[in-house]
C-alpha positions as CSV (number, residue, x, y, z in Angstrom):
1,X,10.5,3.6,28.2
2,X,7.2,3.1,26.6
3,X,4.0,4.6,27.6
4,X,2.0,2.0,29.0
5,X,-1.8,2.5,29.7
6,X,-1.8,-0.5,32.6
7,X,-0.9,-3.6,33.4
8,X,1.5,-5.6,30.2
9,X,-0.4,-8.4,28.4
10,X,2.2,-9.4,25.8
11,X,4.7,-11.5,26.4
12,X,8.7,-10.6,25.0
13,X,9.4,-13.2,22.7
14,X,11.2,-12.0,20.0
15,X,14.5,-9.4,19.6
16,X,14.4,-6.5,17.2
17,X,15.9,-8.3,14.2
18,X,13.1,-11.2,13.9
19,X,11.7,-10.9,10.8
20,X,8.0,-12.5,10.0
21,X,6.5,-13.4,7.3
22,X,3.2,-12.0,5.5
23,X,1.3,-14.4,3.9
24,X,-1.1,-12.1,1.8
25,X,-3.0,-14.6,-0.2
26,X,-4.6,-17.9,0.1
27,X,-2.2,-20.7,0.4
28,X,-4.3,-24.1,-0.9
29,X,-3.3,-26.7,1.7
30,X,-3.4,-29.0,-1.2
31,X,-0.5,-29.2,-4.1
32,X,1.5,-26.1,-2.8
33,X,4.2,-27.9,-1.4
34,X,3.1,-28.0,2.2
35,X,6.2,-29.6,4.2
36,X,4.7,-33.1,6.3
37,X,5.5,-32.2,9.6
38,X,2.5,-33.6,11.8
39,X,4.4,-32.3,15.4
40,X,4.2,-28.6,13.5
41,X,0.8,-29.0,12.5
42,X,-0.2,-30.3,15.9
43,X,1.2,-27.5,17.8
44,X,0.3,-24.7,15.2
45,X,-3.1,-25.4,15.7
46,X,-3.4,-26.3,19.2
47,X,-2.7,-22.2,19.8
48,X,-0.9,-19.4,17.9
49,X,1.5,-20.8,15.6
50,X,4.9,-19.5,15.7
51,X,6.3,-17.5,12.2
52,X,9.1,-20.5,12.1
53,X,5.9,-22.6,12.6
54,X,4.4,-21.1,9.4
55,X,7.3,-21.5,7.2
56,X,8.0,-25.2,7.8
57,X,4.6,-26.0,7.0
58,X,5.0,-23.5,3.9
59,X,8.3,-23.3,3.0
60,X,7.1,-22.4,-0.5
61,X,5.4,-19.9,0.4
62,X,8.0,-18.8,2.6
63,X,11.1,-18.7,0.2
64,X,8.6,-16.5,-2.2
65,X,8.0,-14.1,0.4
66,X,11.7,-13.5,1.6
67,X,12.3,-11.6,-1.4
68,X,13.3,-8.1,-2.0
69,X,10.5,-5.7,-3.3
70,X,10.6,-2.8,-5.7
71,X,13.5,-0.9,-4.7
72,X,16.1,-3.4,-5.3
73,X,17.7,-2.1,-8.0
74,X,18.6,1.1,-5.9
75,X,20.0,-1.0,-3.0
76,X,17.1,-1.0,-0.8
77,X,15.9,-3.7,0.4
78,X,12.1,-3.1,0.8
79,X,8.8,-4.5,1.0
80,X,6.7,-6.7,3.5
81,X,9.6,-8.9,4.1
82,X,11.5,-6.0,4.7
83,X,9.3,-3.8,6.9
84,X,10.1,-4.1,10.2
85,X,13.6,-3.7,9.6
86,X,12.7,-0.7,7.2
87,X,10.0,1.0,9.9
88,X,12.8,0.5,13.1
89,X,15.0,3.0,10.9
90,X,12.1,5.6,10.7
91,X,12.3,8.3,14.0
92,X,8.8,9.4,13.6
93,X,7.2,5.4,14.1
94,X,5.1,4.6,16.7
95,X,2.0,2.7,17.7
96,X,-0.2,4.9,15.9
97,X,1.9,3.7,12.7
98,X,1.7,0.4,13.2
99,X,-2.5,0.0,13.1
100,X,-2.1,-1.4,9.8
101,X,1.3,-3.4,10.3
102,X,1.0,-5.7,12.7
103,X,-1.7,-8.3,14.1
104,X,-0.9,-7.5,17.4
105,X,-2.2,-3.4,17.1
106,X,-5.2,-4.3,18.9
107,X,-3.7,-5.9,22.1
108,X,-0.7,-3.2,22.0
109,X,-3.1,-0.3,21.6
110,X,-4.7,-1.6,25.0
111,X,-1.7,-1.3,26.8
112,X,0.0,1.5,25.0
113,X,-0.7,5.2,24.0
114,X,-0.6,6.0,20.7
115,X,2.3,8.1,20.8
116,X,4.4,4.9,22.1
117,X,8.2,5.2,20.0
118,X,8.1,1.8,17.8
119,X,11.9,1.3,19.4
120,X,10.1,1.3,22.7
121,X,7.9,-1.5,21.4
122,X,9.9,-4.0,19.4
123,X,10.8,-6.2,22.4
124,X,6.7,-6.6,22.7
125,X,6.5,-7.7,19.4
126,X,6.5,-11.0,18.0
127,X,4.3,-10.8,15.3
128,X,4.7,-7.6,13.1
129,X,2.9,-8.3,9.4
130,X,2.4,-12.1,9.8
131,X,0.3,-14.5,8.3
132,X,-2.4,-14.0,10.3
133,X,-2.8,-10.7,8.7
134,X,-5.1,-12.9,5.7
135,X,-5.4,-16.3,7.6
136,X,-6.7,-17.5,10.4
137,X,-4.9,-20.6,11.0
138,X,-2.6,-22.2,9.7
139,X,-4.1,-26.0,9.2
140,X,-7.4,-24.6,7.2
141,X,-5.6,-21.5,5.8
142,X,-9.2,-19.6,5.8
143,X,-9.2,-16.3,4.5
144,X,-9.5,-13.4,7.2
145,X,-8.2,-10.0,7.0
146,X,-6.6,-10.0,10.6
147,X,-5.8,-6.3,11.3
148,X,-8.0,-5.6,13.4
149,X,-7.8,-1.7,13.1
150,X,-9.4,-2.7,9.8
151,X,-12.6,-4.4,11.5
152,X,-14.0,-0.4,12.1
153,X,-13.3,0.4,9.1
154,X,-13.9,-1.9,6.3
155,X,-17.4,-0.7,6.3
156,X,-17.0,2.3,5.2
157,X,-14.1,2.1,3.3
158,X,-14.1,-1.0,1.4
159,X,-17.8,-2.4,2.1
160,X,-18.5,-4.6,-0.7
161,X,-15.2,-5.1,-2.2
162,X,-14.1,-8.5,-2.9
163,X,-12.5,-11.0,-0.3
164,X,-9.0,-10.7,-2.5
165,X,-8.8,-7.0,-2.6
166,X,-9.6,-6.7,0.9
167,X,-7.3,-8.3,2.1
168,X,-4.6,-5.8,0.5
169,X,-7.0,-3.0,1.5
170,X,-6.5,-3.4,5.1
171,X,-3.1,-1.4,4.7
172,X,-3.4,0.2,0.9
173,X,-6.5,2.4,1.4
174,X,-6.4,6.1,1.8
175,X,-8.5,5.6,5.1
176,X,-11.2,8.2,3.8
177,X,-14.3,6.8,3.6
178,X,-15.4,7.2,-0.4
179,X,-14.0,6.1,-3.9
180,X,-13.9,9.1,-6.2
181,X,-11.0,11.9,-5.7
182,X,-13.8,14.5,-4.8
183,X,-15.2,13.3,-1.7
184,X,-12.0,11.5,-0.6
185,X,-10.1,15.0,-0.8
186,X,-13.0,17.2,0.8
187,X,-12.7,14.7,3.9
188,X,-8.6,15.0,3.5
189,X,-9.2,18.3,3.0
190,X,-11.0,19.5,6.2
191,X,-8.2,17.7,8.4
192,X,-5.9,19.5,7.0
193,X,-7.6,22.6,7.3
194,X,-7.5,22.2,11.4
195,X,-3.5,22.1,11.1
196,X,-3.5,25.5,9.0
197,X,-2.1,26.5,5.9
198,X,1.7,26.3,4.8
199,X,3.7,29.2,5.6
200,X,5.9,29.7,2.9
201,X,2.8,29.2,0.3
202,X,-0.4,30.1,2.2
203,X,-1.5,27.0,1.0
204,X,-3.0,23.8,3.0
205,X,-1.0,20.7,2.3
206,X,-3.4,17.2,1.9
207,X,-1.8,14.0,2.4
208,X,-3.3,11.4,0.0
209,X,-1.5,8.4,1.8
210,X,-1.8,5.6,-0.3
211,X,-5.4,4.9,-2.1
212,X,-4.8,1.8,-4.2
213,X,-8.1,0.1,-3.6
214,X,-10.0,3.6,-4.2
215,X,-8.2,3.6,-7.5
216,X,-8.6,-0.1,-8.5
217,X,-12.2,-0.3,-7.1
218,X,-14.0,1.0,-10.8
219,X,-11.5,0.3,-12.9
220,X,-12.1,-1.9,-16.0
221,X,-9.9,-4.5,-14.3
222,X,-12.0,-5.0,-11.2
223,X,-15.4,-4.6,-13.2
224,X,-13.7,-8.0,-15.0
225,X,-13.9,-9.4,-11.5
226,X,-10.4,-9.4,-10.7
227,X,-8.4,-8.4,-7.6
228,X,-5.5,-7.7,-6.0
229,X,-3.9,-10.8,-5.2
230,X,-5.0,-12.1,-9.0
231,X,-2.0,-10.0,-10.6
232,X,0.2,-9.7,-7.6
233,X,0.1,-13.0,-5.9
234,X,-0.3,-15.7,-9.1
235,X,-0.1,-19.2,-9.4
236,X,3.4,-20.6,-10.4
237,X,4.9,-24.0,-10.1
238,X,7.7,-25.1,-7.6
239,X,10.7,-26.6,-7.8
240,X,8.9,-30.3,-7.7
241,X,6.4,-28.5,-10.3
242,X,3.6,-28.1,-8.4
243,X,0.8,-25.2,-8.2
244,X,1.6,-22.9,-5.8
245,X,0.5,-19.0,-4.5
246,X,3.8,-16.6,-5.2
247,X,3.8,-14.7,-2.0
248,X,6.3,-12.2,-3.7
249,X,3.2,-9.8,-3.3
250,X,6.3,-7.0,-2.5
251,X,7.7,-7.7,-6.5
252,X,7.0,-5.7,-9.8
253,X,4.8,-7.3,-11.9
254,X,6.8,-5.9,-14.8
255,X,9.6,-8.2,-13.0
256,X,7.4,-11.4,-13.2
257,X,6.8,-13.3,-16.3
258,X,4.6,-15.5,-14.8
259,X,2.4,-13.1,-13.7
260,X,2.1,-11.5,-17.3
261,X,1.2,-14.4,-18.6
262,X,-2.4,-14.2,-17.0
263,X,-3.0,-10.8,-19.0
264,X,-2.8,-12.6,-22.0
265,X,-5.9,-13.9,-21.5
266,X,-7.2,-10.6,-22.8
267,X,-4.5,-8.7,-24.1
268,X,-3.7,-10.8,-26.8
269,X,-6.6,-9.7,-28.4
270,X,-4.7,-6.4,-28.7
271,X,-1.8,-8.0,-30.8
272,X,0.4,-8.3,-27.8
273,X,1.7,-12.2,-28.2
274,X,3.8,-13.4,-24.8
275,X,4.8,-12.3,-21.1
276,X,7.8,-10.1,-22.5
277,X,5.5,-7.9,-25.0
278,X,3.4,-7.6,-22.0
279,X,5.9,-6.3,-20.0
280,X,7.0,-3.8,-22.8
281,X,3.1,-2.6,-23.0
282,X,3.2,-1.9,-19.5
283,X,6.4,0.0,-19.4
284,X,5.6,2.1,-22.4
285,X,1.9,2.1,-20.3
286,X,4.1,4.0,-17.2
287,X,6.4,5.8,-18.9
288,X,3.6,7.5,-20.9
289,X,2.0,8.7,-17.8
290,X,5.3,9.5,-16.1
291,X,5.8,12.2,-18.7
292,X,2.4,13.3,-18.3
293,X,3.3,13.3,-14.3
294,X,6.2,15.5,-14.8
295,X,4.4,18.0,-17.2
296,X,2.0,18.4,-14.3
297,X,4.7,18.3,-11.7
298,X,7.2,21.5,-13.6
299,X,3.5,23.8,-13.2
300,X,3.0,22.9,-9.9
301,X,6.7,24.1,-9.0
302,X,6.2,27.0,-11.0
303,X,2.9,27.7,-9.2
304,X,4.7,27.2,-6.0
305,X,7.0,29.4,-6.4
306,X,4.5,32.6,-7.6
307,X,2.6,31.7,-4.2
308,X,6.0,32.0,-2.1
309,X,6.8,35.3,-3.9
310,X,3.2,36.4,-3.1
311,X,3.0,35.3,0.7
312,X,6.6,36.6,1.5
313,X,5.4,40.0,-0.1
314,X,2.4,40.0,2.5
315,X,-0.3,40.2,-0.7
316,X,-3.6,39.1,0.0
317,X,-6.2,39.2,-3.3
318,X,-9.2,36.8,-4.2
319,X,-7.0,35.5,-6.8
320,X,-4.3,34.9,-4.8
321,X,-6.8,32.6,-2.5
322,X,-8.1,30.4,-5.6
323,X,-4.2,30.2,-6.8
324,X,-3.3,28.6,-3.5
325,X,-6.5,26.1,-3.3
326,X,-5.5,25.5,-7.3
327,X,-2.4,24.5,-5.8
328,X,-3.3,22.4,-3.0
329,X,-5.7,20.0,-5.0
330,X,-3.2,19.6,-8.0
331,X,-0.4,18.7,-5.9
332,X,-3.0,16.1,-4.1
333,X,-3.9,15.3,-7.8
334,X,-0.3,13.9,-8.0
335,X,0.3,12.4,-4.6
336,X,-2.6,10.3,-4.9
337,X,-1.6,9.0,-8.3
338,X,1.7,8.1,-6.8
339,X,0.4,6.3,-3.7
340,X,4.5,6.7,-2.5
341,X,5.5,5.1,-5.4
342,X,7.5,6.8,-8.7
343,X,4.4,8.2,-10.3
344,X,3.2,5.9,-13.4
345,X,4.2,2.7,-11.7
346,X,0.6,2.1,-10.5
347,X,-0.5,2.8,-13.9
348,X,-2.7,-0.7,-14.4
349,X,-4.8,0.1,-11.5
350,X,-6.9,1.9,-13.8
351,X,-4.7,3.9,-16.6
352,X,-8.6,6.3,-17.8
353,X,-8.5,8.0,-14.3
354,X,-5.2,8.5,-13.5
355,X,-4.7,10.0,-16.8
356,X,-7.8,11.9,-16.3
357,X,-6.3,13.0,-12.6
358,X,-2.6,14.0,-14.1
359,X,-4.4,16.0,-16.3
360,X,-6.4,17.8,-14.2
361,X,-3.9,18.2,-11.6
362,X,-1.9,20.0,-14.7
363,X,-5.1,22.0,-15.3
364,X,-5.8,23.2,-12.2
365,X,-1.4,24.3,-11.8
366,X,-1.7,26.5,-15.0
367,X,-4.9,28.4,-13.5
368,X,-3.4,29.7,-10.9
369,X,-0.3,30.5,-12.9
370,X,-2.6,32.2,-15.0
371,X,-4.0,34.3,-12.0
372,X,-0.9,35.3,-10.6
373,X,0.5,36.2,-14.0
C-alpha cells in the first residue's frame, strides 16, 4: 500500500495504462488546426481540462506528440509519450522520481512520502507529464512551466534563461545550481562524498543526471537567441497546410527535415545547401565526437581496472589517491556529455565544450594511468 502522510486529496480517475499527453511548446490558438468544439472549450476552461479534453481541441498537436522517440529503431518505444508506460517498468520509481514528471508532484508529495513505490501511486494519477506541464490553460494556451518542484528551483538553476528553454529545463537540468562543469561537479561531488567511495575502485562515483540546459546555456546557439523548443519543437504545416507547433519534442532532429531546414538560415553560409546535407553535417558532427567519446572511454577502463588491482591489493599511496579522483572526474566528464543518451548525440548543444570536456575527461584517464604505471 502506499505511504500516505494524511488524509487523500486526489481523486482515482485514471487506470495504469492512460497515457497523457505533454504539450512542451506553445500551441498558437490561431492557424494550428484547433478542432471547433465549443462544449470542449466550455468545460476545459470552466476547471481542469481532461487529457481527452486537450486533444480534441488539439488534435494536431496531439497526433505529433503520440509518436515514438529516439529509441525506435531498437524496438523501444520511448519518450514523453511513452513515459509512464516506460517509468511503471522501472522497480526503483517512486514519488521522489516523479518531481519532475508529473503536474500533480506537488499535491502527491503532500499526501505521500517520498519513498512511495510509483505502482503504489498510479491509481492517484491522472495527469503524469500533461500539458499543463508548459500551459496553463487550455483556451489561452499561456506559457507556464507547471512542475511545480521547478518553482524552488528555477532560481538558482536556470534564473534568467529564456521562457523556451525553461520550459525544457524543468526536467533536463542537472539540479546543481551553476553552469560550468567545475562548480556543478564540486556540488555533485560533495553528495557523493557522504555515500563513500566505491569499493572495488576506492573511487567516489558522481552522477551527472542530465544537464542539457547547463550545456546549451553559453553555447553559440543560445548566444544567437535560440532555445530549446526552436530546434526541437518547429513550425510545420498540417494536413489542411496550415502552421502548426510539432510536439514530436521526443524525435531526433537528425530524423526531421523540417526542423533542419531552420539551420539553414545560417549554415548555408558554410556551403551546406538543403535539410539532407544538414542532417549529414550533424551526423558526421556526432560521430566525430563519438570517437573522441570512446578514445576517452577505453582509458577510463584501463584506469579502472589499475585502481581495482590496487584496492584489492590493500595499497594505499598519494598517487594512488589522485589516480582515483582522476578517475572519478573523467568518468563524470563523460556522463555529463551523455546526459543518458549515446554519447555524441547531444553534440549541437554546444560541439566547443563538449569537445573540450571529452578531452579532458581523456586527459585526466591517462594521468592516473601514468601514476600507477
Amino acid at each position: 500500500m502506499a505511504k500516505r502522510k494524511g488524509k487523500v486529496l486526489i481523486a482515482s480517475t485514471v487506470a495504469a495504462s492512460l497515457l497523457a499527453l505533454a504539450c512542451v511548446s506553445a500551441c498558437a490558438p490561431n492557424g494550428t488546426g484547433k478542432a471547433a468544439d465549443s462544449d470542449t472549450a466550455e468545460a476545459a476552461s470552466s476547471e481542469r481540462a481532461t487529457i481527452e479534453e486537450w486533444r480534441k481541441m488539439y488534435p494536431d498537436q496531439y497526433a505529433s506528440f503520440a509518436t515514438t522517440g529516439w529509441n525506435v529503431d531498437k524496438g523501444v518505444k520511448a519518450g514523453h509519450y511513452y513515459m509512464f508506460q516506460n517509468m511503471q517498468q522501472q522497480d526503483h520509481a517512486n514519488l521522489d522520481c516523479m518531481s519532475c514528471k508529473t503536474t500533480q508532484w506537488d499535491e502527491l508529495s503532500q499526501v505521500y512520502d517520498g519513498s512511495t513505490p510509483l505502482a503504489d501511486l498510479v491509481p492517484e494519477i491522472n495527469s503524469f507529464f500533461d500539458c499543463y506541464v508548459c500551459h496553463t490553460d487550455p483556451e489561452t494556451l499561456e506559457i507556464n512551466p507547471g512542475i511545480r518542484s521547478f518553482d524552488t528551483k528555477r532560481e538558482t538553476y536556470i534564473p534568467d534563461a529564456p521562457e523556451g528553454t525553461i520550459l525544457c529545463g524543468q526536467c533536463h537540468t542537472g539540479y546543481t545550481p551553476g553552469f560550468d562543469i567545475d562548480t556543478i561537479y564540486a556540488e555533485r561531488g560533495a553528495e557523493s562524498a557522504e555515500k563513500g567511495p566505491d569499493e572495488a575502485t576506492g573511487a567516489l562515483k558522481v552522477s551527472a543526471g542530465h544537464p542539457d540546459v547547463e550545456i546549451f546555456y553559453d553555447s553559440t546557439h543560445a548566444d544567437m537567441g535560440l532555445t530549446c523548443i526552436d530546434c526541437h519543437m518547429p513550425t510545420i504545416e498540417n494536413a489542411n497546410g496550415q502552421p502548426m507547433t510539432n510536439h514530436n519534442a521526443s524525435g531526433r532532429l537528425t530524423d526531421n527535415l523540417e526542423a533542419l531546414e531552420t539551420c539553414l538560415d545560417c549554415h548555408s553560409s558554410k556551403g551546406i545547401e538543403d535539410a539532407a546535407q544538414m542532417r549529414d553535417f550533424v551526423r558526421n558532427a556526432q560521430a566525430e565526437l563519438n570517437a573522441k567519446g570512446e578514445e576517452a572511454r577505453a582509458l577510463i577502463s584501463q584506469l579502472s581496472d589499475m585502481l581495482k588491482e590496487a584496492t584489492a591489493a590493500g595499497e594505499e599511496s598519494e598517487a594512488l589517491d589522485q589516480a582515483r579522483e582522476d578517475y572519478s572526474r573523467a568518468s563524470y566528464n563523460l556522463t555529463y556529455v551523455e546526459g543518458k543518451h549515446k554519447l555524441g548525440n547531444k553534440v549541437a548543444h554546444d560541439p566547443e565544450e563538449q569537445h573540450g570536456i571529452v578531452a579532458q575527461a581523456a586527459e585526466l584517464a591517462q594521468h592516473g594511468i601514468d601514476l600507477l604505471s
